[in-house]
C-alpha positions in Angstrom: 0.0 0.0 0.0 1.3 3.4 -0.8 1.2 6.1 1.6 1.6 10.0 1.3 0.4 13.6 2.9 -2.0 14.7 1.2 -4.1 17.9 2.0 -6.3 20.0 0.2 -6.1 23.5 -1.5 -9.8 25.0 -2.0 -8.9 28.9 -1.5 -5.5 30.8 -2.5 -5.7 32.6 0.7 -4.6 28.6 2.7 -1.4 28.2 0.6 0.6 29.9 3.4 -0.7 27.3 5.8 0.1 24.6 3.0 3.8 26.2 3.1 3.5 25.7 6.8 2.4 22.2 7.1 5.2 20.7 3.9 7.6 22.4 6.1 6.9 21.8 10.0 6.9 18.0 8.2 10.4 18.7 6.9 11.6 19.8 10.2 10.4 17.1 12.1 11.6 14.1 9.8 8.8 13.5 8.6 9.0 13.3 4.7 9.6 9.4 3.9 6.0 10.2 2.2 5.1 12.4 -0.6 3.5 15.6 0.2 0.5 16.3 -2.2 -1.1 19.1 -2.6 -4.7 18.4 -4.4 -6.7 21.5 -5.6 -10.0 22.7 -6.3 -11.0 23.5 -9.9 -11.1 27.5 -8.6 -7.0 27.7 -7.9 -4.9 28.5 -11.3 -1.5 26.7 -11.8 0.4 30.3 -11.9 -1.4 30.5 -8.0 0.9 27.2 -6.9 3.9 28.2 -8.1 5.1 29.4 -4.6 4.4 25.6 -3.6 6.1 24.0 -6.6 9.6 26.0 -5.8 10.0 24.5 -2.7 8.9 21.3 -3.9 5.2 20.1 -3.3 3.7 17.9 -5.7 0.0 20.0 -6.5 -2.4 18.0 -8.4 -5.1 20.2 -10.2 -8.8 18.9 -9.9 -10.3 19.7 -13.8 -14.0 19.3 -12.2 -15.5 19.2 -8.7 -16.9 15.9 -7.9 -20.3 18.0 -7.1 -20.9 19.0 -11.2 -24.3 18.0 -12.4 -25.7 17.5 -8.8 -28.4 20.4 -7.7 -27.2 22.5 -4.7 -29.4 24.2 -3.0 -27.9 27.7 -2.3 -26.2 28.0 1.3 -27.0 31.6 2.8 -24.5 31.1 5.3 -21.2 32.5 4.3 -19.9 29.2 3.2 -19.3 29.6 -0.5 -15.5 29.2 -0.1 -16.5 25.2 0.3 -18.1 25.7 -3.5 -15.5 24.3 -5.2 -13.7 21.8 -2.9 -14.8 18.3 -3.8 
């Protein structure tokens, strides 16, 4: 079984905490696994390139698992969570 760190990117604004996390993981010995960095359909290659020059892996979802199915609007202030499966 293969094993790595993944975590998820669903809003430009969390790539400094992405930075944090690849690194405190460095620090601590703890990079026998890949680190991945999967992100939503909304973040643009040119946004990971601070991620890619210190070396995470970003894998770019091309659709959200949630296309086709009907959503019923969330009035709540949680459209950041739009594009993250």
């Amino acid at each position: 079984m293969k094993k790595a760190f993944v975590t998820l990117l669903s809003s430009i604004s969390y790539i400094p905490g992405v930075m944090v996390l690849y690194r405190s993981l460095e620090k601590y010995g703890k990079t026998s696994y890949p680190f991945i960095c999967v992100c939503s359909k909304n973040i643009k290659e040119t946004d990971v390139l601070p991620l890619k020059r210190i070396g995470i892996e970003c894998l770019m979802l091309e659709r959200s698992a949630l296309d086709g199915i009907d959503m019923p609007t969330c009035n709540q202030g949680f459209e950041h969570w739009n594009f993250t499966f």
